[in-house]
C-alpha positions as CSV (number, residue, x, y, z in Angstrom):
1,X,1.4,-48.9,11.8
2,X,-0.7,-50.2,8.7
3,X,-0.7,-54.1,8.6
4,X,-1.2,-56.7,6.2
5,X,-2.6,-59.9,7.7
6,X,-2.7,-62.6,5.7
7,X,-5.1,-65.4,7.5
8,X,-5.6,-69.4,6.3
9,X,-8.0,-71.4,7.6
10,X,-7.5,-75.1,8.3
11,X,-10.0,-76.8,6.1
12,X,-11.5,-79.3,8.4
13,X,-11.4,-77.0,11.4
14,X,-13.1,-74.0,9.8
15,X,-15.7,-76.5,8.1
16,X,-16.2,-77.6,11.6
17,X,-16.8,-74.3,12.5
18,X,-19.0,-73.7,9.2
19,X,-20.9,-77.1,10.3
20,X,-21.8,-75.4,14.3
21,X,-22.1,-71.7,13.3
22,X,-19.4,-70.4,14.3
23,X,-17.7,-69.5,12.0
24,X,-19.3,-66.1,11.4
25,X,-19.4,-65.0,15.0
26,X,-15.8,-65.3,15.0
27,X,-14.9,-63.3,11.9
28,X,-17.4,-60.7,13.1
29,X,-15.4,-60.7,16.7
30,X,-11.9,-60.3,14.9
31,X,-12.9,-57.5,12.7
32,X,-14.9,-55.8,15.6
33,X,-11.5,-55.9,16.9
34,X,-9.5,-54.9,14.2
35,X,-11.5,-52.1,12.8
36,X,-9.8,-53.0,9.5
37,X,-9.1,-50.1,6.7
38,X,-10.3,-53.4,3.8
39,X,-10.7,-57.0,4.5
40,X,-11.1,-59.2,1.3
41,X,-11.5,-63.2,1.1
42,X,-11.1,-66.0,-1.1
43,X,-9.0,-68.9,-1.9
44,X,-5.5,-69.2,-2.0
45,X,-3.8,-72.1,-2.8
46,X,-7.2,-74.4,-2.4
47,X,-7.2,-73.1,1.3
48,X,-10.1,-70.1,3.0
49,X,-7.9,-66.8,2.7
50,X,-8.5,-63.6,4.6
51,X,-6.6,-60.5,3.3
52,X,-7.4,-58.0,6.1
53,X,-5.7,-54.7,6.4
54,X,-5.5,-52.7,9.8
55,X,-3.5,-50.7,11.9
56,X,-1.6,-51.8,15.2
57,X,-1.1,-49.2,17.3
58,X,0.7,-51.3,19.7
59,X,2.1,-55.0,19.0
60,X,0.9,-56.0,22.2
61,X,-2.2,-56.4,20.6
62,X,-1.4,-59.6,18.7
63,X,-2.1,-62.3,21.0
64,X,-5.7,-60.7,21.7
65,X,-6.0,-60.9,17.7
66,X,-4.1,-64.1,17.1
67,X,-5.2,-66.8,19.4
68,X,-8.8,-66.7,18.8
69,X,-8.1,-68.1,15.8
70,X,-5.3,-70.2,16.1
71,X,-7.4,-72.3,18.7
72,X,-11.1,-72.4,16.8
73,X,-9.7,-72.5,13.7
74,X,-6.0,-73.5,13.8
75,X,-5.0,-70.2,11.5
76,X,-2.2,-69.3,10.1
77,X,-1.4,-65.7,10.2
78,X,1.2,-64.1,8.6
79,X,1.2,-60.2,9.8
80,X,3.5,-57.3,7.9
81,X,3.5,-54.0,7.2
82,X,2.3,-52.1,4.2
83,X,2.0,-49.2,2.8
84,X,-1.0,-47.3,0.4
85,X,0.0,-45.2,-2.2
86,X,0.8,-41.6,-0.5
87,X,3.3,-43.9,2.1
88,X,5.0,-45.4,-1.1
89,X,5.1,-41.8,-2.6
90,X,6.6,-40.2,0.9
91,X,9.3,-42.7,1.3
92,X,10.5,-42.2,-2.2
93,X,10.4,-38.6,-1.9
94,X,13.0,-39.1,1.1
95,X,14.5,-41.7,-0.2
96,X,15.5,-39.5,-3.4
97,X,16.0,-36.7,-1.5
C-alpha cells in the first residue's frame, strides 16, 4: 500500500546528530530501507520535516522503520495512506459507478 510518512525531527536531538555525523548515515539507512517512490524535506512549523512516500507491503515492517528514529532522533512519524492520481481517478470511477 502507498504511504505517506510524515517525519519531525526533535531539534536538539537531530542537531546532535548533525554535530557527530550521523545524521546522514541515518537518513541514508531509512531510505535504503524504504526504497521510497519521492522523499522531499524542509521545514514545517520551525521543526526538520521529511515527506517521504513508499509502499508497505506488510505493516510488520514499521517497527524496523520507526525506531531507528524514534531513539537517535526522538521522531515523530505520522504514517497514512495516499493515493497518486490514476488511484484517485479509479476510486471515483467505482465510486460513480
Amino acid at each position: 500500500m502507498r504511504m505517506m510518512m510524515k517525519l519531525q525531527l526533535d531539534t536538539e536531538a537531530a542537531s546532535r546528530a548533525i554535530a557527530d555525523g550521523s545524521l546522514p548515515q541515518l537518513m541514508q539507512d531509512t531510505l535504503e530501507r524504504l526504497r521510497p517512490e519521492a522523499a522531499y524535506f524542509g521545514p514545517e512549523d520551525g521543526v526538520r520535516t521529511a515527506f517521504i512516500v513508499f509502499d508497505l507491503e506488510d505493516p510488520s515492517r514499521i517497527p524496523s522503520i520507526s525506531e531507528p528514529l524514534f531513539a537517535k532522533v526522538r521522531a515523530r512519524i505520522q504514517m497514512f495512506p495516499v493515493m497518486d492520481r490514476e488511484d484517485l481517478q479509479k476510486g471515483l470511477q467505482q465510486v460513480a459507478g
